[in-house]
C-alpha positions as CSV (number, residue, x, y, z in Angstrom):
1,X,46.5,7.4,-0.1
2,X,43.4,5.3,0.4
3,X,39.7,6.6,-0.6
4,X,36.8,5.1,1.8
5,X,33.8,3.6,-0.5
6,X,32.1,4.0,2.7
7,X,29.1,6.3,1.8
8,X,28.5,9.3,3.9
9,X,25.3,10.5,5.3
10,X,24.3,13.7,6.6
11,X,21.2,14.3,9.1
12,X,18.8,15.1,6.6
13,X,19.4,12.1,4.4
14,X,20.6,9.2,6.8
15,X,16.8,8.5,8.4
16,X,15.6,7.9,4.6
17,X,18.5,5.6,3.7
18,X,17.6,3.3,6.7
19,X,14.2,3.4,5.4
20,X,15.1,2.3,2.1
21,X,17.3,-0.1,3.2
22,X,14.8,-1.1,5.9
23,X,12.4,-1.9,2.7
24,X,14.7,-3.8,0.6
25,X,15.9,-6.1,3.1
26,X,12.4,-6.7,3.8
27,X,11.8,-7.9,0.2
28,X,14.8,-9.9,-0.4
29,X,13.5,-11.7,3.2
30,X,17.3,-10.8,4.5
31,X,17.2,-10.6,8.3
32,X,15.9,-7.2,9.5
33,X,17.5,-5.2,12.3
34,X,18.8,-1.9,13.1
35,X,22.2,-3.0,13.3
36,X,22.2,-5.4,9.7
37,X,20.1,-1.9,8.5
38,X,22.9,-0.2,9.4
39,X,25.6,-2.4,7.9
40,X,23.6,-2.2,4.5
41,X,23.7,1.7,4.8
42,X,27.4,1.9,5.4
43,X,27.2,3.4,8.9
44,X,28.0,3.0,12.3
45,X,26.1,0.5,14.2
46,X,24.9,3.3,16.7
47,X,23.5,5.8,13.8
48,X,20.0,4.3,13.1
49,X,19.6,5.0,16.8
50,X,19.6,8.6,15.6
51,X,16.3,8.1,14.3
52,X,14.8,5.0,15.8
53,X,15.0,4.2,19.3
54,X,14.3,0.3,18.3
55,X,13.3,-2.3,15.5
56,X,9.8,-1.6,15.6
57,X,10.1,2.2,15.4
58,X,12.0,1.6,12.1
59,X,9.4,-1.1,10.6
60,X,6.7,1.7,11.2
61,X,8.6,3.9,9.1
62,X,9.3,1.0,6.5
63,X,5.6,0.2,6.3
64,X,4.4,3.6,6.4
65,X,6.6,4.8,3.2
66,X,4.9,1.8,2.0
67,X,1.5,3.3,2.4
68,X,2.5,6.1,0.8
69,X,4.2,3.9,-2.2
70,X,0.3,2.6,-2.3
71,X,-1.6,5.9,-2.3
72,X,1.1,6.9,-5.2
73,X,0.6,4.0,-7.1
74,X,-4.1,4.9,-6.8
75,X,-3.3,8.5,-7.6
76,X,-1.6,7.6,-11.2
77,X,-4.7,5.8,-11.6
78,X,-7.1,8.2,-10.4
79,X,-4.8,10.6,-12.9
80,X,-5.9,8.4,-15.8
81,X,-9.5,8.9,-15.3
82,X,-9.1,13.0,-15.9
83,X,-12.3,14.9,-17.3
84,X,-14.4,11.1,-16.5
85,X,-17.5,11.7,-14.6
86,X,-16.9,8.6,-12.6
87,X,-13.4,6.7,-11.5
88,X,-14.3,2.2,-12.1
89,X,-14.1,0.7,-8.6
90,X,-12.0,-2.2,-10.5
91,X,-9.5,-0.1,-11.3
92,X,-8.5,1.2,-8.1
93,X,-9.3,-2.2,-6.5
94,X,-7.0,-3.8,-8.9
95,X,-4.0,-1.1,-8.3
96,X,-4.3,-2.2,-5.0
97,X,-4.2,-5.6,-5.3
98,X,-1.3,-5.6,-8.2
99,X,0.6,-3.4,-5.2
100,X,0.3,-5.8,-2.7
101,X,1.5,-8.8,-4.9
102,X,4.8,-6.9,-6.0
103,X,5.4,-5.7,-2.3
104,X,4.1,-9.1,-0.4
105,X,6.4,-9.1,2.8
106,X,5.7,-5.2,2.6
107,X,2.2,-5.5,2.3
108,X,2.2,-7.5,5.0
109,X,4.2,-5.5,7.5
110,X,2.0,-2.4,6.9
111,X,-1.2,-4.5,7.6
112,X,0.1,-7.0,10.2
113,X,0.6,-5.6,13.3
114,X,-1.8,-3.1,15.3
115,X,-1.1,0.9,14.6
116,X,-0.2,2.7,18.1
117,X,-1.8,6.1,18.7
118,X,0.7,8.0,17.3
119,X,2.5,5.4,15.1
120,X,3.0,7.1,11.2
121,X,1.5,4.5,10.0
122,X,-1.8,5.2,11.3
123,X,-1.6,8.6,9.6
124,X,-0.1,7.0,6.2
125,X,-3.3,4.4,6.5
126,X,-5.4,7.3,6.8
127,X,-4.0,9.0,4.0
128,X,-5.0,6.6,1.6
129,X,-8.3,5.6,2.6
130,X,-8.9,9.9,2.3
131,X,-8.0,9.3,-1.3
132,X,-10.4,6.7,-1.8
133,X,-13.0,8.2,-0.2
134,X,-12.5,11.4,-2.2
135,X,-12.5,8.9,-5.1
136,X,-15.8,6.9,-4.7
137,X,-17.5,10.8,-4.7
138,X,-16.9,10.4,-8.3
139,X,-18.3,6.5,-8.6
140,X,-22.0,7.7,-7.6
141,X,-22.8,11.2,-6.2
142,X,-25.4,9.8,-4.0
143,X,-23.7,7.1,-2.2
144,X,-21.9,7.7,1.2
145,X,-18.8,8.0,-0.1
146,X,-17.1,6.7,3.2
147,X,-19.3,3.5,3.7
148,X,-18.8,2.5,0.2
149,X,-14.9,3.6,0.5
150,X,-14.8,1.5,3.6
151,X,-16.5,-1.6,1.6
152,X,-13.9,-0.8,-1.7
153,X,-11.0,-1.1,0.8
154,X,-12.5,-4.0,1.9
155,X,-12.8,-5.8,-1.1
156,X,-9.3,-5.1,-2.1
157,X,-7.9,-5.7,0.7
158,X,-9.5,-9.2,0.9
159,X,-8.5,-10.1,-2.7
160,X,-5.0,-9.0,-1.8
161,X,-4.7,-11.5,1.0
162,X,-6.1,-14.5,-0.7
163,X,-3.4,-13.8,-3.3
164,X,-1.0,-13.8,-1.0
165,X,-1.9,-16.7,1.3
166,X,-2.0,-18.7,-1.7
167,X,-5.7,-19.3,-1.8
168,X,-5.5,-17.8,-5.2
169,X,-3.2,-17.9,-7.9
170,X,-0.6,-15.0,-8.4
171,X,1.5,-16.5,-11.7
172,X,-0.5,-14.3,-14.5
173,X,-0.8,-11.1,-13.7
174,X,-3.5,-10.7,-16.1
175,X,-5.6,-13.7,-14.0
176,X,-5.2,-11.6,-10.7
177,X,-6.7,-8.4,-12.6
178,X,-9.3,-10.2,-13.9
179,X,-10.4,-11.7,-10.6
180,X,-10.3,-8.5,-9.0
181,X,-12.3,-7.2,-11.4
182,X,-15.2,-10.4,-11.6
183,X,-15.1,-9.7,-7.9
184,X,-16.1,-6.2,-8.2
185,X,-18.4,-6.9,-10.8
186,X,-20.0,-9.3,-8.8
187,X,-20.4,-6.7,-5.9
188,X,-22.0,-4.4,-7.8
189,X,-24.4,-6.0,-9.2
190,X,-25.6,-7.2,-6.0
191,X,-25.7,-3.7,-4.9
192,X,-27.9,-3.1,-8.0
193,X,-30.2,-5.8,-7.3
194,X,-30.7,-5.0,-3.8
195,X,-31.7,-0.8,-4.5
196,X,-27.7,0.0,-4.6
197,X,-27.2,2.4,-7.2
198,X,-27.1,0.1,-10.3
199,X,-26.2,3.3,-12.6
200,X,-22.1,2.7,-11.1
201,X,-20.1,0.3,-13.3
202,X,-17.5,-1.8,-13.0
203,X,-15.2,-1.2,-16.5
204,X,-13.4,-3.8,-17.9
């Protein structure tokens, strides 16, 4: 008698798998379909269809599991800052930044194509900037905490793409911290000198 290494999934686990899969295919830059997703999984070439009527439906799922990696990752940082009156703007701009250059094909599929009305990823997305909103309420009490979480996200996101066009160099991790953080340095001080709040501080 033979045993199948073939692994088994059951309807509550099988859409998650494909996900996963979906997301490590994407990093390794292996090709990405429903059908090589489903090979990867172990299941029938028909069974992703289960859950995603086509490619695209499945890299919204892939990217938005990768917002919610990313809001993850700014909460354990946001954790660290417990009992402080104020959370550093560098810190959360460089957890986003170190996320984006360990997930770079996934940072790019969550950012790179338009979110439909009712794609996931629009609500992931919105999860996150929520957090950072919430966040920058505890940067400076009397700032707008949405246009300044609007210009954080900014700023990160901007730092995060130069890195990974190439424009700027990714080899240290240490270098890309401190960048991020002479960026947001430099922000706020400008902010300072132009009747921002110059009481908010960018820690080092």
């Amino acid at each position: 008698m033979t045993t199948s290494t073939r692994p088994s999934h059951h309807h509550g686990n099988l859409r998650a798998a494909l996900v996963a899969a979906g997301t490590a295919m994407l990093e390794s830059d292996e090709t990405f379909s429903l059908r090589a997703v489903a090979r990867r999984v172990g299941v029938s070439p028909t069974a992703p269809y289960r859950h995603f009527p086509d490619k695209e439906h499945l890299e919204a799922a892939v990217a938005a599991e990768g917002f919610r990696a990313l809001r993850s990752d700014l909460m354990k940082t946001i954790a660290g800052h417990e009992g402080a009156d104020r959370i550093p703007l560098a810190d959360l701009a460089a957890t986003y930044v170190d996320y984006a250059v360990r997930n770079p094909a996934l940072y790019h599929l969550m950012f790179g194509q338009p979110c439909g009305q009712f794609d996931e990823r629009r609500r992931a997305s919105s999860e996150v900037f929520t957090l950072i909103e919430r966040s920058i309420g505890r940067v400076d009490e009397d700032v707008a905490a949405r246009g300044l979480a609007t210009a954080a996200w900014a700023l990160s996101h901007g730092l995060a793409s130069l890195h990974l066009d190439g424009k700027l160099d990714t080899a240290a991790k240490d270098g890309v911290q401190a960048r991020v953080r002479e960026a947001c340095a430099a922000i706020v001080a400008i902010w300072g000198r132009d009747g921002g709040r110059s009481r908010t501080r960018c820690r080092q």
